[in-house]
C-alpha positions as a printed NumPy array, in Angstrom:
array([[  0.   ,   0.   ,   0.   ],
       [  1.473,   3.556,  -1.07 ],
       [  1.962,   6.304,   1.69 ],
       [ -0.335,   8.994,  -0.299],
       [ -3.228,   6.933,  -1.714],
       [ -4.004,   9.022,  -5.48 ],
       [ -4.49 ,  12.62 ,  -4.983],
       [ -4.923,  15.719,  -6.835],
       [ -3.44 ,  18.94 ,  -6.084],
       [ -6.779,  20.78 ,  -5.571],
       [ -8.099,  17.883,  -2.449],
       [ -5.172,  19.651,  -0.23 ],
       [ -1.683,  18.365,  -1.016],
       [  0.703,  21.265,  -0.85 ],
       [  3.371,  21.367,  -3.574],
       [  6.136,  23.346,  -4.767],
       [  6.718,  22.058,  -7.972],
       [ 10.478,  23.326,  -8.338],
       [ 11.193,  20.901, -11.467],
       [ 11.841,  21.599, -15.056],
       [ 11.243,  18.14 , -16.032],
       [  8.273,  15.877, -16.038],
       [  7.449,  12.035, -15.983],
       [  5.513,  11.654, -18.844],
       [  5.28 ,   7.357, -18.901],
       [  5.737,   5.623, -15.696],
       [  7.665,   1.977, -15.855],
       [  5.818,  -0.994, -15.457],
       [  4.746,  -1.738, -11.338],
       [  4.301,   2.208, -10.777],
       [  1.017,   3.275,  -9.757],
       [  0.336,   7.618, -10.643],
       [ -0.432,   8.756,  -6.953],
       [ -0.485,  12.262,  -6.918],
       [ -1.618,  14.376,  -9.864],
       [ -0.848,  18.398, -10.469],
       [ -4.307,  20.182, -11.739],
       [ -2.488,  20.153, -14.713],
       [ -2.293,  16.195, -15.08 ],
       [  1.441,  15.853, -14.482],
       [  3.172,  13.172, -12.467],
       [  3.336,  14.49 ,  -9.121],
       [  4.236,  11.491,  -6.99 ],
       [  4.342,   7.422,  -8.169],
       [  4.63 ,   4.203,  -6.033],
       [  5.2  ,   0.559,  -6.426],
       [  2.682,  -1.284,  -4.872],
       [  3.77 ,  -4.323,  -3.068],
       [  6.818,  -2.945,  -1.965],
       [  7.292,  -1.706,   1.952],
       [  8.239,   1.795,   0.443],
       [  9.312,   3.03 ,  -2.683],
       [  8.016,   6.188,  -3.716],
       [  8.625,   9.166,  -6.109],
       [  7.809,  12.659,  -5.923],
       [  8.429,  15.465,  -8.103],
       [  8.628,  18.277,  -5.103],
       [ 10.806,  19.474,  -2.111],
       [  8.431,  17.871,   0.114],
       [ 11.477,  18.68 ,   3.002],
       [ 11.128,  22.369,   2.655],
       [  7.185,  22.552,   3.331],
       [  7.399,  20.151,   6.53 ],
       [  7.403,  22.812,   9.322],
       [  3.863,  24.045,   7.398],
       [  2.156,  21.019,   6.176],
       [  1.617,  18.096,   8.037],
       [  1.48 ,  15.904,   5.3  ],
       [  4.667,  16.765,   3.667],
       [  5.759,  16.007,   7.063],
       [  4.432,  12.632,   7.148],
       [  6.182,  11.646,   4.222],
       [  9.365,  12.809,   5.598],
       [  9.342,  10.908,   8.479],
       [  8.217,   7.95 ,   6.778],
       [ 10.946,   8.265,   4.568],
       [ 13.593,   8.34 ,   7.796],
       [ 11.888,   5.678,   9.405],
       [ 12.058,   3.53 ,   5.884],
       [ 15.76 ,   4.495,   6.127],
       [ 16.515,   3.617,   9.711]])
């Protein structure tokens, strides 16, 4: 089970799409999990798998002001630990 279950910018996930580049096919065993407004690959997982995830934004810099960017940072240390 992925850590962000499929989103859409507009249902609350803050962003700050920093990139120049975009995903535009994802390999086979990724599942799309968050989407831009604009239909971009935000953020892709592999389902199955304790944690691999992908996301196309400093999700480090908006922790002290979004407490789901902070989620995914700790649950990136914790995978790391």
């Amino acid at each position: 089970m992925p850590f962000l279950p499929p989103l859409t910018c507009d249902e609350g996930l803050l962003v700050n799409s920093l990139h120049h580049q975009a995903i535009s096919r994802l390999a086979n065993g990724f599942q799309q999990t968050v989407t831009a407004e604009d239909g971009l690959v935000e953020g892709a997982s592999v389902l199955g798998h304790p944690f691999v995830m992908a996301v196309q934004w400093r999700c480090e810099f908006l922790l002290d002001i979004d407490e789901t960017n902070a989620r995914l940072v700790e649950s990136f240390v914790a995978a790391c630990a």
